[in-house]
C-alpha positions in Angstrom: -42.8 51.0 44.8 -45.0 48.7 42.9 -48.5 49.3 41.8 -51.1 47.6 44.3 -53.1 46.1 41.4 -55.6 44.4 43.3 -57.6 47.2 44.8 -57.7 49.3 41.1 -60.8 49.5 39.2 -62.2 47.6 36.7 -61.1 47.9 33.1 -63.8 50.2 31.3 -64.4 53.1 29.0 -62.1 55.3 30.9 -58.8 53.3 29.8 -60.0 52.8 26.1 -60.7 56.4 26.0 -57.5 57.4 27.5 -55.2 54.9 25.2 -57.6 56.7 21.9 -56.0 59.7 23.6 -52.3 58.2 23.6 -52.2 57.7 19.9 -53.9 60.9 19.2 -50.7 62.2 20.6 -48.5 60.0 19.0 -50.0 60.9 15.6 -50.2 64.8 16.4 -46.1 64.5 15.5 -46.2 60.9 13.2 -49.1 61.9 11.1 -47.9 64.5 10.4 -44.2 63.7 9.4 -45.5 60.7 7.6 -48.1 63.5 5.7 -46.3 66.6 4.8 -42.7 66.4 5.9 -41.4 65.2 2.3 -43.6 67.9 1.0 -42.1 70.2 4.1 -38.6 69.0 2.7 -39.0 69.0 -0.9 -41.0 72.1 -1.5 -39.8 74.3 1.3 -36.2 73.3 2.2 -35.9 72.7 -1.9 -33.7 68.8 -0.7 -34.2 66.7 -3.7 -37.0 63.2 -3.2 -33.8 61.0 -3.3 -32.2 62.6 -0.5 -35.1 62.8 1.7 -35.5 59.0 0.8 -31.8 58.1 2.0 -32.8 60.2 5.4 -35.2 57.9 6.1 -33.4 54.4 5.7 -30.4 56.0 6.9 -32.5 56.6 10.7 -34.1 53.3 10.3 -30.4 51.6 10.8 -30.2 54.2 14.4 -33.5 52.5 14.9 -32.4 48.8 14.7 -30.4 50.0 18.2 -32.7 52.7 19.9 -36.0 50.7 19.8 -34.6 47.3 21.1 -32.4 49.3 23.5 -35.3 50.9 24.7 -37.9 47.7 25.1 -34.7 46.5 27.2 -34.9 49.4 29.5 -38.8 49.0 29.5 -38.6 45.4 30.5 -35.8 45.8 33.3 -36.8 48.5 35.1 -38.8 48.3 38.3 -42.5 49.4 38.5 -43.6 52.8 40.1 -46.5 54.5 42.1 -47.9 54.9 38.3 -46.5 51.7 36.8 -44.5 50.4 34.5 -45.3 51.8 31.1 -47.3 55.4 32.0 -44.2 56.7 33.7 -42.6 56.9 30.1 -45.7 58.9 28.6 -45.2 61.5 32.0 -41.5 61.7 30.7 -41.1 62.0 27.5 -44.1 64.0 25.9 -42.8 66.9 26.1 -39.2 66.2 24.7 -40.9 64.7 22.0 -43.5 67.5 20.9 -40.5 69.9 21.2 -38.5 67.8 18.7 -41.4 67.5 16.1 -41.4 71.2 16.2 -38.2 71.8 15.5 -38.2 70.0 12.3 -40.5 72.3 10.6 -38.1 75.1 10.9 -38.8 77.7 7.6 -36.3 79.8 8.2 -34.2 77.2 7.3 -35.4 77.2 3.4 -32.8 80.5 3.1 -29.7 78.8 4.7 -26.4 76.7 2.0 -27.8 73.5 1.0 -24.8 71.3 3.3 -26.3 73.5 6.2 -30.3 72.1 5.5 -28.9 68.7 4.6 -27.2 68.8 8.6 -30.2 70.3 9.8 -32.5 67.9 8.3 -30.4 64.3 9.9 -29.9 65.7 13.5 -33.6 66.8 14.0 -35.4 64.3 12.4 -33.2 61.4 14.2 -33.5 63.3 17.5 -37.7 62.9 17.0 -37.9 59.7 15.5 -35.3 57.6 16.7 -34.9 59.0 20.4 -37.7 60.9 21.4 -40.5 59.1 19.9 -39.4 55.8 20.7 -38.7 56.7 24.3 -42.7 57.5 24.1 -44.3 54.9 21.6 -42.2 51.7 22.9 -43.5 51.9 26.7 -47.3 53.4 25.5 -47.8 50.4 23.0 -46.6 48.0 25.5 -48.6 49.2 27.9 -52.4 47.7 26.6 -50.9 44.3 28.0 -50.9 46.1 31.1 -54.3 47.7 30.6 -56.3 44.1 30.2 -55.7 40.3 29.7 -58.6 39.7 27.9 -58.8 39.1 24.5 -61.3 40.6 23.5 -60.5 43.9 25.7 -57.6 44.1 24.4 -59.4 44.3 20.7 -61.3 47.2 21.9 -58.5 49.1 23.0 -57.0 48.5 19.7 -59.9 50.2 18.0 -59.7 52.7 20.1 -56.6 52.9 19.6 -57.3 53.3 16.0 -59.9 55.8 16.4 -57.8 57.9 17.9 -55.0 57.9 14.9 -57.7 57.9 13.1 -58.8 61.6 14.7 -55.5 62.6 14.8 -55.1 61.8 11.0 -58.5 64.1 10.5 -57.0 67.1 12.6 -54.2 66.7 10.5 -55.4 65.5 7.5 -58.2 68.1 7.0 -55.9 71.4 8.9 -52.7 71.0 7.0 -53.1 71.5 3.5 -55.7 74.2 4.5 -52.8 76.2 5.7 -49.8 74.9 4.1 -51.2 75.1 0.4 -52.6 78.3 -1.5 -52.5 79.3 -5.8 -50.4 81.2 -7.8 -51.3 84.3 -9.8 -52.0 81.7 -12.4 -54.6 79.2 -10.7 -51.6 76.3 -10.0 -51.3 75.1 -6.4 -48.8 75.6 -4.8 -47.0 75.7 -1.3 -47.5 78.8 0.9 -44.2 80.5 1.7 -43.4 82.1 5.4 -44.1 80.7 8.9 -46.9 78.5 8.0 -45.2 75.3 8.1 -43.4 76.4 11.6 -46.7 77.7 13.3 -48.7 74.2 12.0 -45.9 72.2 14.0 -46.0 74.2 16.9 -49.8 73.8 17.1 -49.6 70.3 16.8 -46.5 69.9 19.3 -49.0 71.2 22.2 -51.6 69.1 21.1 -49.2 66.1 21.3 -48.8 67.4 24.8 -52.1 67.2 26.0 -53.1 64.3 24.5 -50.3 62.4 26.0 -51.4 63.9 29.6 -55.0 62.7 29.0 -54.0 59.1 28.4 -51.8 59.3 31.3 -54.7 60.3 33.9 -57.3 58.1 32.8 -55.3 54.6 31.7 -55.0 52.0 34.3 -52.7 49.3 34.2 -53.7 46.3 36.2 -52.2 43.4 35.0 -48.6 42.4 37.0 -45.6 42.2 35.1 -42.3 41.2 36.3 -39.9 43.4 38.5 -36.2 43.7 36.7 -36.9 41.0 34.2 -33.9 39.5 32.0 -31.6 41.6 29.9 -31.5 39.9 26.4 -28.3 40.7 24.8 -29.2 42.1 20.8 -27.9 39.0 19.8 -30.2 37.1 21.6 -32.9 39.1 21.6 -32.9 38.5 17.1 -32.5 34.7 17.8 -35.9 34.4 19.7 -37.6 36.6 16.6 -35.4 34.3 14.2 -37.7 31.4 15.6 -41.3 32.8 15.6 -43.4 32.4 13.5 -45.9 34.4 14.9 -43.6 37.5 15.2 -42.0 37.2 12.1 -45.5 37.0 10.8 -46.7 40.0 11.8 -43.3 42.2 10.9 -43.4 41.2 7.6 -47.5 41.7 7.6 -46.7 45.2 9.4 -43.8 46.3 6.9 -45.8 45.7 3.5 -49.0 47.2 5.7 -47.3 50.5 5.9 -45.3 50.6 2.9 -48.6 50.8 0.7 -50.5 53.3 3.4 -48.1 55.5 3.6 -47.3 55.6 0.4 -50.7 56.3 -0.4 -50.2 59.3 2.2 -47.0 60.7 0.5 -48.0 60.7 -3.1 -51.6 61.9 -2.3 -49.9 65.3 -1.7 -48.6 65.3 -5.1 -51.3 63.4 -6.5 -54.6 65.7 -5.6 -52.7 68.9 -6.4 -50.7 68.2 -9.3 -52.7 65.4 -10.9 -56.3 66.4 -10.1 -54.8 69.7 -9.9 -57.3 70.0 -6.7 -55.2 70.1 -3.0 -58.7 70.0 -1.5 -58.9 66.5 -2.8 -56.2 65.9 0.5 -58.6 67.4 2.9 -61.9 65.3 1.3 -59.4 61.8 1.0 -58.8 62.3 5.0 -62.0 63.6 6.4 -64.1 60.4 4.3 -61.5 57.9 5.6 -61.9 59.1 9.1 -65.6 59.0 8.9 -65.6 55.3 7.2 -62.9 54.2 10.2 -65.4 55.8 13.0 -68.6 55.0 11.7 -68.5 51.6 9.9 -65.0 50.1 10.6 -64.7 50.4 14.2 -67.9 49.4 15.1 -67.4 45.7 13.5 -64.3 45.3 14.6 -65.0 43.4 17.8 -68.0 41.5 16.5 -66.4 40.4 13.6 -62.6 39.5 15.5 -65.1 37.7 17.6 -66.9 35.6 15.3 -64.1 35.2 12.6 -61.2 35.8 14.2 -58.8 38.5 13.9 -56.4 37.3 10.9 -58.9 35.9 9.6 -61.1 38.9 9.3 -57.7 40.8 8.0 -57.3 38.3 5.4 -60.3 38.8 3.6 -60.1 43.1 4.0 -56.4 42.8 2.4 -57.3 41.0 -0.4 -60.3 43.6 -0.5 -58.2 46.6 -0.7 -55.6 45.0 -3.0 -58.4 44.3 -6.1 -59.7 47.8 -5.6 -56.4 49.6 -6.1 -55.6 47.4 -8.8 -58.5 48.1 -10.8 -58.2 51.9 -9.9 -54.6 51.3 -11.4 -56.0 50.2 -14.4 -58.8 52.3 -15.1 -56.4 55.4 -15.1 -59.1 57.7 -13.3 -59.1 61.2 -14.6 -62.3 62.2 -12.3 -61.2 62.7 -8.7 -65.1 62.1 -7.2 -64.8 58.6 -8.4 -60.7 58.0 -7.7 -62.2 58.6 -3.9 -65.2 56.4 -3.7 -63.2 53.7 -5.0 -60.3 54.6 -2.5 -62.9 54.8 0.5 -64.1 51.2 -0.7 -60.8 50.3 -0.4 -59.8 51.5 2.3 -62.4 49.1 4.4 -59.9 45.9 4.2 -56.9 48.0 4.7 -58.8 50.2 8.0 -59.9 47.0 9.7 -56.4 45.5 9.8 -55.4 48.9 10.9 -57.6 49.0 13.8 -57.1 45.3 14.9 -53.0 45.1 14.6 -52.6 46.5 18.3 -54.4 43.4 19.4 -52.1 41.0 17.3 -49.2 42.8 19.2 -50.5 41.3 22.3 -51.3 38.2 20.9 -47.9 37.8 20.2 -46.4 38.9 23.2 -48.4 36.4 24.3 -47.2 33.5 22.4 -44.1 34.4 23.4 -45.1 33.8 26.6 -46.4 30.3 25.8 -43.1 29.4 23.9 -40.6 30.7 25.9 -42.1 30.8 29.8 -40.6 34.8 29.9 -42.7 37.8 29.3 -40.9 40.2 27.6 -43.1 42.8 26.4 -41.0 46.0 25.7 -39.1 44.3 24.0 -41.3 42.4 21.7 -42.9 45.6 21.2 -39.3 47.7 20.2 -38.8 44.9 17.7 -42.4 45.4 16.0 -42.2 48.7 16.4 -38.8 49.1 14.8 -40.4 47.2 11.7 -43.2 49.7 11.5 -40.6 52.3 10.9 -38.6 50.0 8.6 -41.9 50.4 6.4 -42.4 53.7 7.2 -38.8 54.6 5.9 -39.2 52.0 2.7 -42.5 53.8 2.0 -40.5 57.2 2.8 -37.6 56.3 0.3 -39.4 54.9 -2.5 -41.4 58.0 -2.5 -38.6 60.1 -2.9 -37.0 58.0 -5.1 -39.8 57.0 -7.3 -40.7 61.3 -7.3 -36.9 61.5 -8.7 -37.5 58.3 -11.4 -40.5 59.9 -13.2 -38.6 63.3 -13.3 -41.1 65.8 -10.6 -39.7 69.1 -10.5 -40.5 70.9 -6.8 -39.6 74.1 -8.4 -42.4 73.8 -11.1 -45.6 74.7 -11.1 -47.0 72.5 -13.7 -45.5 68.6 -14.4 -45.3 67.2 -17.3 -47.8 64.2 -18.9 -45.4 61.4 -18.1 -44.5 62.7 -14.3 -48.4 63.2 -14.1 -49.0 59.2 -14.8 -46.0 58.2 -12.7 -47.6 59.4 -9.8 -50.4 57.7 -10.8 -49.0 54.5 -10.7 -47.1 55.3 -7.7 -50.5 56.1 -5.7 -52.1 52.7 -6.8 -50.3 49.8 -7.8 -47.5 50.1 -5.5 -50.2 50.1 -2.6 -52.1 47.4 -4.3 -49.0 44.9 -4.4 -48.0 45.8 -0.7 -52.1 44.8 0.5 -51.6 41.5 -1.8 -48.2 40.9 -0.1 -50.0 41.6 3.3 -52.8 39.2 2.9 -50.2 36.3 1.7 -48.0 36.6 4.8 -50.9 36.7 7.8 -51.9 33.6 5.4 -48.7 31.6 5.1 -46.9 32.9 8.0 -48.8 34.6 10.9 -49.9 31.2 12.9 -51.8 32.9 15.7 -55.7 32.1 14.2 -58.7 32.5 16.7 -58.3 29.0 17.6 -54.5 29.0 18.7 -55.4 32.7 20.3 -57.9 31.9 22.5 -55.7 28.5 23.5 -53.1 30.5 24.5 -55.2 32.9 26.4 -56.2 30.0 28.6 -52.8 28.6 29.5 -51.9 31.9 30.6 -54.6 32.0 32.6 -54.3 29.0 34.4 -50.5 30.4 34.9 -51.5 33.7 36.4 -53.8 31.7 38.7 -51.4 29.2 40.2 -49.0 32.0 40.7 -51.0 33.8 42.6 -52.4 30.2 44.8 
């Protein structure tokens, strides 16, 4: 049964709320993984950085196959009484709070190493590369659903944003208050028991209800194709070999995520062990989210508007690339002024953030224009496949770069050199991936406010003889 999309309502603050919603669920399990899991592994499970790093490119390579074969199944199936996309988000919420929970096992920490090592692959793959794409795929594909406007589709982008963005303060600001307490010596240090098990569970449910609040209140409106084509994986890479657009924002995406998230990891080594202050975790996520919700997401419409949106993320890479740089080279020893400059810049790299969503359906779009088919499940699986190509690179060279400079987990205080390695890990690396970032959706990423608003009125013109 398809969706009678004529008689629903107008697009409005009820479907941007509701897709904030969908991504505070997704980051209720992401967030968090990205966050503490490495600490979760490292410090609780005792699994050295290195192997925790091969983990994470290991499932990326399960992911190459479980994302494009679900933005396949996406795109072919038949819409229902609540669509095509929000059936997925009914689902699969709960299969994939359930997994995030059982990653953060404690009882594990007492178990043979082989045993954790087993442990560790099967339920991390089982959330990340089956049960969270099963949810993410359909939920981002779904805002091209939501609205065919442009500048709509920006807001629900921010909202989008917004809502990571509240999830990452939950999270952010919750976490380390649990999860990190002080010897009888003053050093930091990870709390033992059922604290890392009971954190998961809370967030699992709150995954839950999120996801059932985006369901009730999003709307989608905007008819996509019964059954369309199955692409075989061959030649579903051939059409991404040939865009630009696509290619564009992967690569833009991949470096993107490889210097947040790597900001994320090390921050949990860097505030406690550097600054010797875990409260410096708490501070670095509650100011962010307060910069994203007060002065990033309101501007991000106007200034997508006026500018355009690579534009406008041009100029906020390059941004947040000098800052890091220079916070690189000043070798900060005063963690007040280490987080002014990172809130500073964190402005370029937060507007990007909140705008991406809208480049997705930009592309999608393109592809449209290009090819005549609209294929967005699967254009989405193969972005969002990237995204955890850079997750896992940013993953990996965490571990890896925590096992270079010579960090000991079981040690309460690191040495002068391990100290200054994660240092440099916690700025420069960043600062190269925002320069990469702001070079490709430069050189590469074609789809400027000129070419999107074009392409926005071909389609309509489409959607209008089709429907003569």
């Amino acid at each position: 049964m398809q969706t009678d999309y004529e008689n629903t309502r107008p697009f409005g603050m009820r479907d941007k709320v509701g897709y904030m919603f969908g991504d505070f669920g997704n980051d209720f399990t992401f967030i968090f993984a990205s966050s503490f899991l490495m600490v979760f592994y490292t410090k609780v499970l005792g699994i050295s950085g290195g192997m925790v790093g091969t983990l994470f490119l290991v499932a990326r390579f399960a992911d190459a196959f479980t994302d494009v074969t679900m933005g396949r199944i996406v795109d072919s199936a038949k819409p229902g009484k609540d669509g095509k996309f929000r059936c997925w988000i009914r689902r699969m919420c709960g299969p994939v709070a359930l997994a995030s929970f059982l990653m953060y096992q404690t009882a594990m920490a007492s178990a043979p190493m082989g045993w954790k090592i087993v442990y560790m692959y099967v339920t991390y793959l089982l959330w990340g590369s089956i049960f969270y794409t099963s949810i993410n795929i359909p939920y981002g594909s779904m805002a091209s659903a939501i609205t065919a406007d442009p500048n709509e589709r920006t807001a629900l982008s921010t909202f989008r944003s917004m809502g990571a963005a509240l999830a990452g303060l939950v999270i952010g600001v919750v976490t380390p208050l649990f999860i990190y307490t002080r010897d009888e010596a003053g050093n930091q240090i990870v709390r033992g028991g059922i604290t890392f098990t009971v954190v998961a569970a809370v967030f699992s449910v709150g995954a839950i209800i999120c996801y059932l609040i985006c369901y009730r209140l999003v709307t989608e409106r905007v008819p996509v194709e019964e059954g369309a084509k199955r692409h075989t994986l061959s030649e579903t890479f051939g059409a991404i070999a040939k865009s630009r657009a696509l290619l564009g924002i992967i690569g833009a995406a991949i470096f993107l995520l490889l210097g947040q998230l790597l900001i994320n990891t090390m921050n949990n080594y860097l505030y406690p062990d550097y600054f010797g202050n875990a409260a410096g975790i708490s501070l670095f996520t509650v100011l962010s989210t307060v910069e994203m919700l007060a002065v990033i997401a309101p501007l991000s419409v106007p200034l997508s508007k006026r500018f355009g949106k690579k534009e406008s993320a041009v100029a906020g890479m390059l941004l947040s690339g000098v800052v890091f740089a220079v916070m690189y080279l000043l070798h900060l020893k005063n963690m007040w002024v280490f987080l002014v400059l990172s809130m500073i810049g964190y402005l370029g790299l937060g507007f990007f953030n909140t705008v991406i969503w809208a480049n997705i359906t930009d592309v999608i779009d393109e592809q449209e224009v290009v090819t005549g088919e609209r294929e967005d499940g699967t254009v989405y699986a193969v972005y969002s496949f990237a995204r955890k190509v850079g997750q896992a690179l940013a993953g990996g060279i965490g571990g890896w770069a925590l096992e270079f400079i010579g960090y000991e987990s079981a040690a309460a205080v690191q040495t002068e050199s391990v100290l200054g390695g994660i240092y440099g890990a916690a700025t420069l690396a960043p600062a190269i991936g925002f320069f990469m970032v702001a070079l490709i959706l430069w050189f590469v990423y074609p789809l400027d406010k000129q070419r999107v608003e074009k392409n926005v009125a071909v389609l309509r013109a489409k959607r209008d003889g089709e429907n003569r």
